[in-house]
C-alpha positions, 0 to 999 in steps of 0.5 A: 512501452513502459519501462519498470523497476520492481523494489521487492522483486523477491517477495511473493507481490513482486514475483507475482506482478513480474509474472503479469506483467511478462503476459504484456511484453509490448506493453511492459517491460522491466528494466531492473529488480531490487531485492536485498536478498539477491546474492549480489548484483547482475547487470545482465539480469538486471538484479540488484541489492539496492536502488544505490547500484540502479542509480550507479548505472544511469537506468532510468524507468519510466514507474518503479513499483515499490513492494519493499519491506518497510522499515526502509520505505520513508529512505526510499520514498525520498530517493525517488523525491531526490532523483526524480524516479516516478514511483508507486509504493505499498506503505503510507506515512504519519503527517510529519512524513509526508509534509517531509515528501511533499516539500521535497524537490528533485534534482531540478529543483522544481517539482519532483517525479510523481510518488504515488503511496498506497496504505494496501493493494488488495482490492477486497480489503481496501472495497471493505473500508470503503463500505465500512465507511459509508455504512459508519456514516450512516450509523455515527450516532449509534456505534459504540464499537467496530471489531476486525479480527484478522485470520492470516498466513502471509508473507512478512505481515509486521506492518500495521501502519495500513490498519491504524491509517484506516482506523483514523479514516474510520474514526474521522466519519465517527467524530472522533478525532483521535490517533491515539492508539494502543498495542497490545500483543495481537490486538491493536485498538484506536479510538472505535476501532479494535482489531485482532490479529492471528496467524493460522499456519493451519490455512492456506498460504497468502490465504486471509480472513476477515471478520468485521462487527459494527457493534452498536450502543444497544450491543446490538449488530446491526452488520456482521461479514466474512471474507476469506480470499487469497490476499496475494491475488487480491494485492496483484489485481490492485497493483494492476489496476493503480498502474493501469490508471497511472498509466493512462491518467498521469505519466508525464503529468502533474497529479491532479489534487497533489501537492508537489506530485504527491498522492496518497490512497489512490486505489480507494477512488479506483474501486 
């Protein structure tokens, strides 16, 4: 049996990940949820509105997920570092971050619980970078620009950190190793990569759609592809199949490829 902690329980991914999981009672169980949002705290339902009052009570889990919101995400990475919680997290951070987390030990003192980040759970997004980048490489001596205009109504969608992280990977294969980048408004731009961003009320909630143009020196277009979907769907199916591979591959293991049991974008090599 594996026992689970939900951080986000409330939000649209985390409602959506207890609800599968409820499908394979002799296979999950979920032992706590986290939410800010919660009224206050339930022992009885398990329900709380912080990782603090979890820890209070000595649960442990065998894997929290992390859907949180992310303006807290680095203090919660570190938690699980310091009380070694096994933990799977929505969110990736800057080198400066990570070096922090990596350097981090448990209560042991020895090596900290596996914290797993992943920049996007969608299966379809993240499939799209990867394709991009093989396409990049073959095209790096003649893109002049890649164009992503993002259509969306989702959840909570503040974040970028997952475009500009992809953005540096995509730069890297163009030999431009930059992580300069510039906001303005609805657009974000890093080096070839220029991205668009809307939300249109008028489409369908957790609905998404993707635009992608790899334009080349000659302003010729030599790929073009849309891809509308329901992104929250595609997220459920990538939490799935990152805690099916932890499950089968890592628990009560040290993470091949990680220093100190820190790993970071998983999800790409699964698809």
């Amino acid at each position: 049996m594996n026992y689970l902690g939900i951080v986000g329980a409330l939000s649209s991914l985390g409602q959506g990940v207890i609800s599968v999981l409820e499908k394979y009672p002799s296979e999950y169980k979920v032992i706590f949820k986290v939410d800010d949002r919660y009224p206050r705290k339930d022992l009885i339902k398990g329900e709380f509105q912080n990782l603090e009052q979890v820890l209070s009570h000595g649960i442990n889990p065998s894997l929290v997920l992390d859907f949180g919101v992310s303006d807290k995400m680095f203090e919660r990475a570190k938690f699980y570092r310091d009380y070694e919680m096994p933990a799977i997290m929505q969110t990736i951070f800057g080198e400066e971050r990570c070096h922090v987390l990596e350097n981090s030990r448990g209560l042991s003192q020895n090596s900290s619980a596996p914290l797993i980040l992943i920049p996007e759970f969608s299966v379809i997004k993240v499939s799209m970078v990867n394709h991009l980048k093989v396409l990049s490489e073959y095209l790096a001596h003649d893109v002049k620009r890649i164009h992503i205009d993002v259509l969306y109504n989702t959840e909570r969608y503040v974040n970028f950190n997952q475009w500009l992280y992809w953005a540096y990977q995509l730069n890297e294969v163009l030999g431009e190793h930059t992580k300069v980048y510039r906001q303005d408004g609805c657009t974000l731009t890093c080096g070839y990569v220029h991205y668009g961003f809307m939300k249109i009320t008028s489409m369908e909630k957790n609905e998404e759609n993707i635009h992608v143009q790899v334009i080349t020196e000659d302003d010729d277009v030599p790929f073009r592809c849309e891809t509308r979907y329901n992104l929250l769907r595609s997220r459920i199916d990538g939490v799935m199949k990152t805690l099916r591979w932890y499950i089968d591959h890592c628990k009560g293991k040290t993470l091949v490829g990680a220093k100190n049991n820190l790993l970071k974008d998983t999800l790409s090599t699964l698809i």
